[in-house]
C-alpha angles and dihedrals in degrees: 000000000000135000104282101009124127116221113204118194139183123219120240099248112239122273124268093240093048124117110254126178111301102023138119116244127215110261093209094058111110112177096016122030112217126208107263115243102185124016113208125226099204093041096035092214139117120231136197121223087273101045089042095061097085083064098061089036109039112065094224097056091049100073086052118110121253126192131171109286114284129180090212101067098133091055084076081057123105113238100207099035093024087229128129111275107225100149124084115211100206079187094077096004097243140124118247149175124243086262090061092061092053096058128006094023099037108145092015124143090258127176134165107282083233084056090052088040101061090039093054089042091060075048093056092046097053090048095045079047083051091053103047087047082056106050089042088059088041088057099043077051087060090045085057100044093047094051090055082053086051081049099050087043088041095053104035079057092052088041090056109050090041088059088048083058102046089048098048088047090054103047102042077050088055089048095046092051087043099060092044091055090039091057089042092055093044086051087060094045106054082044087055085045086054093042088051100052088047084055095056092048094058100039080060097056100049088053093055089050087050094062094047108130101195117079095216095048100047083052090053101050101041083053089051083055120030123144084035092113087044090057110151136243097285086195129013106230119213113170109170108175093167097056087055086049092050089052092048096053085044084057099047086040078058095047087048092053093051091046093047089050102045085055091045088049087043111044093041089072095063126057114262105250096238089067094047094101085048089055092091091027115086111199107222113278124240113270107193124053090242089052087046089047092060087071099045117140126185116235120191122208107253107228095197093065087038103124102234087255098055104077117194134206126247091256091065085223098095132052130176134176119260129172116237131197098179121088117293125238118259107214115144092234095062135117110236111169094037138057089233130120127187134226119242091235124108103204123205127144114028126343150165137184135171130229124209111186140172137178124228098187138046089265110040115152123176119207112207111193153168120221154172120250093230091068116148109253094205147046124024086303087063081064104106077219103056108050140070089231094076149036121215135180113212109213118193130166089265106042147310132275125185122224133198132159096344090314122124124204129190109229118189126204136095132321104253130175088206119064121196119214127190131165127183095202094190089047092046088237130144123167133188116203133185103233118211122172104303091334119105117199111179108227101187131349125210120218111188142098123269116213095184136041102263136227125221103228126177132204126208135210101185086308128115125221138191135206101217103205093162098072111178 
């Protein structure tokens, strides 16, 4: 080129057939090496498109094995014949050549190593099945854990602007009861004012008789004005501080109770965090009644979440179905659409009830069930049965079924009139157990986390239940 000219090229781009990083070379090129595009197991060698031809052409090289290039060839090779391995001894879980199986590996358990291979590989897939099942419950386990973040954060904000509110009620209550004690007191105080300059009038007065010299006159005037030294209170005077102050601290002491109850309401929604590392771990359940009763708590019927048709008994332990005609109730925490009440109780920790059913009709199912308090009243979300808030079994004559979130499961076991329920609320862990007589079968057991205390509820279906909370 000439002075001061710039030449720019462009490189010729590599061949096809050229090795590139990663690949497998032919091991018959001599001045070139060519990229491998089958690698042969007899041979043991790797050939390129051109060396490869004689194996589709010459009748003895047909019937040789070709696989995809691999830089490992000589690791198919036997160490001690020098011949392919294409056997698999599951006896000793190697790989070995037809003279292995005439001599070190005679009468072992022996296959094709494509038969292992394709039975290893179902293996693979179920545990790579395993894995993904895994990894799907580990990130639901995330999802749960990030919604009781969204909890704590849900009720300290709650907490919080309950607690505004209390404390602006409060003070703007104080000041207003300030400034009324305050113009009461300045009332008093412009009338003692009052009292005080009478006083001295008449203080002076009596002083300007008292220096009166002439008998007549003095006697005159002190007549004139008798009862002026015995003047009455012009005002009564009651200033009581302390009591203000008594009614002040009974205010805050107030203050202190609701605050103190909108924590205890709030924070026992969400787990402790000391328990948060037990959330996934359940502890053993109890095996025996008497280990089950250690952990007996006694639960009362809410009449206030009692549908109009479920009447209860005094004692708040039994409930049946009876048909009214007369106006329902109205209470917000009733159930409206279902025949289910709910117990008073707010479970967490440890617990165990026990269930005592019986059906009146041909078709008298009993729905046992733990739920959170926040359950919708109406609607088919209201269903125990329907929502992700609660867990019911469902007892019949013939057998038992649990329901969750639209989602029926077959459970197998006796027949039993008496139903055992336990939850370990820190474990995640409710179980339903058919009861008879000392013998405990377990029908159906909940893994999950419980964000919430939970409720025992029952639905009935012209049935009648009872809570025993006397157990002998």
């Amino acid at each position: 080129p000439e002075p001061g000219t710039m030449w720019v090229g462009v490189s010729a781009p590599d061949a096809p057939d050229s090795v590139q990083s990663g690949d497998v070379a032919c091991d018959l090129c001599s001045e070139r090496k060519l990229r491998a595009v089958k690698s042969c197991l007899q041979c043991l060698v790797s050939y390129c498109q051109q060396h490869l031809q004689p194996h589709f052409s010459v009748a003895a090289l047909k019937r040789h094995k070709l696989v995809e290039p691999s830089k490992k060839l000589e690791d198919s090779v036997c160490p001690l014949h020098g011949e392919v391995m294409k056997i698999f001894c599951r006896t000793d879980q190697s790989c070995i050549c037809y003279l292995c199986l005439m001599d070190e590996h005679k009468g072992h358990q022996t296959l094709s190593a494509a038969a292992e291979t394709s039975r290893k590989q179902r293996e693979l897939e179920a545990s790579q099945e395993k894995l993904r099942h895994r990894v799907q419950e580990k990130e639901q386990e995330v999802k749960e854990l990030q919604r009781v973040a969204e909890d704590i954060n849900q009720s300290a904000d709650k907490a919080l602007r309950d607690a505004e509110k209390i404390f602006k009620d409060v003070a703007q209550q104080i000041r207003c009861r300030q400034t009324s004690e305050v113009n009461k007191v300045c009332e008093l105080q412009e009338k003692l004012e009052e009292e005080i300059t009478e006083l001295r009038r008449r203080s002076a007065a009596l002083e300007e008789i008292s220096q009166t010299k002439d008998h007549i006159q003095f006697l005159q005037s002190f007549t004139s004005l008798s009862g002026l030294g015995e003047a009455e209170d012009l005002a009564q005077v009651n200033v009581q501080p302390v009591a203000f102050h008594r009614e002040a601290d009974g205010t805050i002491s107030e203050l202190r109770e609701k605050m103190q109850d909108i924590l205890t309401e709030e924070w026992s929604q969400v787990p402790p965090r000391g328990t948060d590392v037990e959330v996934l771990v359940p502890q053993a359940e109890p095996k025996t009644r008497d280990e089950f009763l250690k952990y007996h708590r006694k639960v009362y019927l809410d009449p206030n979440t009692a549908h109009w048709f479920i009447e209860l008994e005094t004692c708040l332990v039994s409930a049946k179905y009876r048909y009214r005609t007369d106006s329902p109730t109205n209470h917000p925490d009733q159930f409206s659409d279902w025949y289910q009440v709910l117990c008073s109780e707010s479970l967490t920790g440890r617990c165990y009830w026990e269930v005592v059913w019986k059906a009146d009709f041909i078709r008298g199912d009993v729905f046992i069930a733990a739920s959170y308090k926040d359950i919708s009243r109406k609607g088919d979300e209201s269903a125990f049965v329907n929502n992700r808030k609660s867990w019911a079994l469902q007892c019949c004559k013939n057998g038992y079924e649990f329901r969750h979130n639209s989602i029926r499961t077959a459970v197998s076991g006796p027949i039993s009139r008496r139903i055992g329920v336990y939850l370990d609320h820190s474990a995640g862990v409710l179980s339903f157990y058919s009861v008879s007589d000392d013998t405990m079968t377990l029908l159906h057991s909940v893994q999950t986390t419980f964000t919430r205390p939970l409720c025992p509820g029952f639905g009935l279906c012209f049935s009648a239940v009872d809570i025993q909370n006397d157990i002998p």
